[in-house]
C-alpha positions, 0 to 999 in steps of 0.5 A: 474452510475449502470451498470447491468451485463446483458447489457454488451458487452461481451467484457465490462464483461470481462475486469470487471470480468478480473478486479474482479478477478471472474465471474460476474452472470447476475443479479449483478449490477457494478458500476464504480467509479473513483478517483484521487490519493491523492500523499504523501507530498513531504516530504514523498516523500523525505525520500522515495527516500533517502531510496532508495538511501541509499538501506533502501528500500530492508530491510527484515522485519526481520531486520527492526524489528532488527534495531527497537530494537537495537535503543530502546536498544540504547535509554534506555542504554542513559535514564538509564545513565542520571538517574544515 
């Protein structure tokens, strides 16, 4: 359903320009759509709650970038030995 901004209750305006973040002239239309959430599989969610346990979840992005290249490291360091 399209609602015209001119027709709002003064109350309805402001939630939806609260919402927006900005004001709302009176020639817009909204329009309003729901959905429900689609929820991760569960195990995504299992590894989620594993990384908080384990405390994964406070890592800085820096350090995550860390951790990726000290396994890619690790990797090669293992390819180039078997080649060997």
């Amino acid at each position: 359903m399209i609602h015209k901004a001119k027709d709002l209750s003064p109350d309805q305006k402001m939630a939806i320009e609260s919402l927006l973040g900005r004001s709302v002239a009176e020639d817009e239309a909204i329009s309003i759509r729901t959905m429900a959430s689609a929820s991760a599989p569960e195990w995504l969610q299992q590894s989620w709650e594993s990384a908080r346990r384990l405390g994964l979840d406070r890592l800085s992005t820096e350090e995550i970038d860390a951790e990726i290249a000290a396994a890619r490291k690790a990797r090669r360091n293992r390819q180039q030995s078997v080649e060997q």
